[in-house]
N, C-alpha and C positions, 0 to 999 in steps of 0.2 A: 938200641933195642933190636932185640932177632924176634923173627913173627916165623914158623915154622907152616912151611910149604900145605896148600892147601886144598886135597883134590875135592872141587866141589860140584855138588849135586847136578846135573844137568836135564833141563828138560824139552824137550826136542832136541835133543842135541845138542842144546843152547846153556851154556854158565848162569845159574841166574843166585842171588842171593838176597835176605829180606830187609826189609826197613819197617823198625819198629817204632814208631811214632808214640811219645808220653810226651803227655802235657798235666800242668796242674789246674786243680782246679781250685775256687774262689776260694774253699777252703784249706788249700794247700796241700793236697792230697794229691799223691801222680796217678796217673788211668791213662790207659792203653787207648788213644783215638783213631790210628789206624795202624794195620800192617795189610803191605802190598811187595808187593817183589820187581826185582832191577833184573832183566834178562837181558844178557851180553848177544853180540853179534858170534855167532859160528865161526868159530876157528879162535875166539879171541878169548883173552882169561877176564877182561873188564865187563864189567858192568854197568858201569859209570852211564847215566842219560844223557852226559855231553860226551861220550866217546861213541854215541851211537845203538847204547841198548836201548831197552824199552821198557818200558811200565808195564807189571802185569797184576793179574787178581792172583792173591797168595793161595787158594785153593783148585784153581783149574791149573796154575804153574805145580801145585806138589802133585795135582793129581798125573800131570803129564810126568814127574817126576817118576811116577811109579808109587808114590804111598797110597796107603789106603784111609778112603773115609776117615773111620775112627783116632787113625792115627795122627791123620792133619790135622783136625779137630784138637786132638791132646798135643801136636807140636804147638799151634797159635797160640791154646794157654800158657805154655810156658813159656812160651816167647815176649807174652803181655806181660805176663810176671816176671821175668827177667828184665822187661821197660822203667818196670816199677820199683823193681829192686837195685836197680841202676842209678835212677832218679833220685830216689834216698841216699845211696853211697854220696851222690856231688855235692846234697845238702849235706850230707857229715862232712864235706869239706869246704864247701863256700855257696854261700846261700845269694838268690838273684834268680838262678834260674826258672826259666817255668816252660822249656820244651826241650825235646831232647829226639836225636834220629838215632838209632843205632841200625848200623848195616851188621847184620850177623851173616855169616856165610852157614852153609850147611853142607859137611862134605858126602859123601857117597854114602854114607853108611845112616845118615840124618842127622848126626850131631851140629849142634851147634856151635860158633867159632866167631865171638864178638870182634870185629875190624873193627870200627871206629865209634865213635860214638857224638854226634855233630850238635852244638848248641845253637846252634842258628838252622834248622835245617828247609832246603828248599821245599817248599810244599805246593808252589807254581805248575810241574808239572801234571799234577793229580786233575786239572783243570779238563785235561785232554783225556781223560780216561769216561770212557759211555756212562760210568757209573758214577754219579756227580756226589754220591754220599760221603764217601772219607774225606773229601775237600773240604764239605759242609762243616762236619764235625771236627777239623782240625779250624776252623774259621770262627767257630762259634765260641772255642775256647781262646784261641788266639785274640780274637776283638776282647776276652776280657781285661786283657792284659795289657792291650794298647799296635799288636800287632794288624796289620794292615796285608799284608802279600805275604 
């Protein structure tokens, strides 16, 4: 597989890219439970939270990026809806799952550029962020399901 080279957004200076968290719910419908953003260390193209980036809130990270308000506003929906339209592709292909991360990058210009897409994804870190709500909310669907951490 070739993945085509990917200058992406930075803000402080810093590489960051999102994570868009779907989970299903009782009824088996995907919804968007969080997006927050992976800011890399300066000078480095990773993002990774075990290579040393960091967790951040997806709109103070675009607003550092340079977008505006409205615009970040209309990136996150479609980033939710690209979660959810993701989610459905894997049940058109094998059915079980019920959470899904996608790390999309965004290169300079704001487009988005789906990297991977994780069926187990870590959601431990979020634990450490001032803001304890996306944890909740990814927990409370999670326990329906049987998941615990």
């Amino acid at each position: 597989m070739l993945q085509q080279g990917i200058l992406l957004a930075r803000t402080s200076g810093r590489p960051f890219d999102v994570r868009v968290m779907v989970q299903k719910t009782t009824k088996g419908k995907w919804v968007s439970s969080a997006t927050f953003t992976k800011i890399g260390r300066a000078g480095k193209v990773a993002t990774n939270y075990h290579q040393g980036g960091k967790l951040g809130y997806f709109f103070q990270t675009m607003a550092g990026a340079g977008f505006k308000s409205a615009s970040i506003r209309r990136k996150k929906t479609k980033l939710e809806w690209l979660g959810c339209i993701v989610g459905n592709q894997f049940d058109s292909y094998k059915k079980g799952f019920r959470e899904l991360g996608l790390d999309v990058a965004l290169d300079v210009k704001g487009k988005p550029w789906i990297l991977e897409v994780n069926t187990k994804p870590a959601i431990y870190p979020l634990k450490y962020l001032k803001d304890k709500s996306m944890y909740r909310r990814i927990l409370s669907f999670s326990k329906q399901y049987g998941r615990s951490n």
